[in-house]
C-alpha angles and dihedrals in degrees: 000000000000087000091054085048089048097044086053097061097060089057095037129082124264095243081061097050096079092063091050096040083056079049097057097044087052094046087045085053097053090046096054081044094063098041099050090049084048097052084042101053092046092043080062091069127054098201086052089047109060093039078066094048092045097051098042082053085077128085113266100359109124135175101289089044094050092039099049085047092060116045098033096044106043082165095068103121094014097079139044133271099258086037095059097042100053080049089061093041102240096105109105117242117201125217113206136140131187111321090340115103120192133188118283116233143159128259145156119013136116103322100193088058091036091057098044096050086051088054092040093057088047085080104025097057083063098060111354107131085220122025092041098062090048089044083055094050102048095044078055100045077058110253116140115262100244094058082038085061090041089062087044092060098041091047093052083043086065098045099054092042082054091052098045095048097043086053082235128137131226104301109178089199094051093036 
């Protein structure tokens, strides 16, 4: 919301700008407000805590990322890796039938995960040590980009399932 705030101010004219400027400080203090109720409330609990702690160790992970992990996928570091990833819906399903073989694609799934670790990647493929090699080298082997960030999330999905159920943090050696 504050984006669009900050997008209208650019088409509309100056004498309009003073009632969405209000707009936006009240959006940034909502938003404070929510981030300070949210580290609060994990900082209550040590097993919260530390899964926090474990998943901003790694390399472009932030707040929204840890946080939506958290509280909209309970199962990471409960399942495997081919298991959480079919629960977030990157995991590629195949459709075939007989001899018939169809595309694979990915589908279902937890769409709230699903959408920050897409934005996420966004970033990441640009200077990730790990996930922008492998982006690079899928995009040249010839598969389109979008299945190419798909990997790449799955990929850092299983990285930080693996560090959180190993109890490890971020280790750029062991990544």
């Amino acid at each position: 919301m504050s984006k669009i705030q900050k997008n209208r101010l650019k088409r509309i004219p100056k004498s309009a700008h003073k009632p969405n400027q209000t707009t936006l400080k009240v959006i940034k203090k909502e938003l404070e407000r929510v981030d300070k109720q949210l580290d609060k409330l994990v900082n209550s609990v040590a097993e919260w805590r530390q899964k926090r702690d474990l998943l901003l160790s790694a390399k472009r992970v932030g707040n929204v990322q840890a946080y939506t992990l958290m509280s909209e996928l309970p199962e990471l570091s409960k399942l495997n890796r081919k298991d959480i990833a079919a629960l977030v819906g990157i995991a590629p399903m195949n459709r075939d039938s007989g001899s018939f073989q169809g595309k694979r694609y990915i589908r279902g799934g937890r769409h709230r995960v699903r959408t920050v670790l897409f934005v996420s990647m966004m970033s990441a493929i640009q200077c990730h040590p790990k996930l922008k090699p492998m982006y690079e080298r899928l995009v040249t082997a010839g598969k389109p980009k979008k299945v190419a960030l798909i990997a790449c999330m799955r990929k850092q999905l299983t990285i930080l399932n693996t560090m959180v159920k190993n109890n490890t943090y971020w280790d750029k050696k062991t990544a």
